[in-house]
C-alpha positions, 0 to 999 in steps of 0.5 A: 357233494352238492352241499359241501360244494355250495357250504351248506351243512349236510343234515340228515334224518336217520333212524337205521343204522346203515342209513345212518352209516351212509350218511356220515360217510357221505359228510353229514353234519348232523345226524336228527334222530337216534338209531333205534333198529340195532346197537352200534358199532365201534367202527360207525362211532369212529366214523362220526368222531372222523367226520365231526358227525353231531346227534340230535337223538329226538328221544320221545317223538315216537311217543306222540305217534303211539299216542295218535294211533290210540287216540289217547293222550298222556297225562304228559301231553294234556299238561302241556296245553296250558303252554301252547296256543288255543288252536293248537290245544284244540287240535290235540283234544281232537285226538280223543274224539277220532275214530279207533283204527282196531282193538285199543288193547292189543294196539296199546300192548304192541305199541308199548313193546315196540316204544321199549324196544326203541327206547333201549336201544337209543338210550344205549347208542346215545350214550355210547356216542356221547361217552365217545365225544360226539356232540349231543345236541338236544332237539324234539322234531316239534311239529310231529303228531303231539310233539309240542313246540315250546312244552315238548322239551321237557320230556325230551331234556328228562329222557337224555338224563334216563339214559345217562347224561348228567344234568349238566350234560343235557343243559349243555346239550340244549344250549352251547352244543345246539348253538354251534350246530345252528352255527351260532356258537359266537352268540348264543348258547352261554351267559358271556359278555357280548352274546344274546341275553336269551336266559331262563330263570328257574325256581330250583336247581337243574343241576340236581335233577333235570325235571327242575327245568320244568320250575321255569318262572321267568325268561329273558329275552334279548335282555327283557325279563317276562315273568312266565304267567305273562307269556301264557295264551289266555 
């Protein structure tokens, strides 16, 4: 009632499905993370169609915690570094030299279970919801352990593909769709004429595959073109 009453956008982190009940019947706007304790029902679908609910479903965040706990990093993560910041580098190489908290095995054997689990889950409640009209948005939660600004998206733009959104789709998701819900929808987010010249240039086709955004080798930026090697930390 508050947010509504002073304009602010009503968003909410939920990863259950009755908070997340709760929170579209109580207006949110957004929706940060997917559920991933049950499958959802066609009266919770409604609800987020009724409501005009929007999901950003943070596929991979868990991921990173998996990886803290074990003090391991993937492969994934470690060729991400080259695109962050040498503090923050250093930061995700101490990861491997924290002390174990239990058999790396059996932790690593409950944590995959676990990460499968979700992951089924989520993907089958993304779809669902997107199959429904209810606006994806793309987002990752950078910030969380091994969730990388800037490099994390890429996971995270490859697991909306694994779990049935087309490549078109995500791109959309992570352009016109994120725009509106940062209430940018009249500038940002699409190549038109009077919106910011925020663009990147790829050396193959995303709308093959995905993990084609990972050819990136120039951004433009309000207009100015930056080849990537030029806007990589020394």
């Amino acid at each position: 009632e508050e947010a509504k009453a002073t304009g602010l956008p009503l968003i909410v982190h939920a990863t259950q499905l009755e908070a997340a009940r709760v929170a579209v019947a109580a207006g949110a706007s957004l929706l940060v993370h997917s559920v991933d304790d049950a499958a959802i029902d066609e009266a919770f679908i409604d609800a987020c169609v009724a409501q005009g609910t929007s999901l950003c479903p943070t596929l991979t965040v868990f991921d990173g915690y998996a990886q803290l706990y074990l003090r391991e990093i993937s492969e994934e993560i470690r060729s991400q570094l080259e695109f962050v910041h040498p503090t923050v580098r250093a930061r995700v190489l101490a990861t491997e030299g924290l002390e174990s908290r239990g058999d790396k095995r059996t932790m690593r054997a409950s944590l995959n279970a676990r990460a499968e689990r979700s992951r089924q889950v989520m993907y089958a409640n993304l779809l669902k919801l997107h199959q429904a009209g209810v606006p994806i948005v793309m987002g990752t939660d950078a910030g969380n352990p091994l969730t990388l600004h800037g490099p994390s998206v890429f996971p995270e733009l490859e697991a909306m593909q694994a779990a049935g959104l087309s490549p078109s789709e995500v791109l959309v998701a992570a352009t016109s769709k994120a725009a509106a819900v940062l209430g940018r929808a009249d500038d940002l987010g699409q190549v038109r004429a009077g919106f910011v010249a925020d663009l990147v240039i790829l050396d193959a086709d995303p709308m093959a595959d995905i993990q084609n955004v990972r050819t990136l080798s120039h951004v433009v930026r309000a207009g100015t073109v930056h080849e990537r090697s030029q806007l990589l930390w020394d």
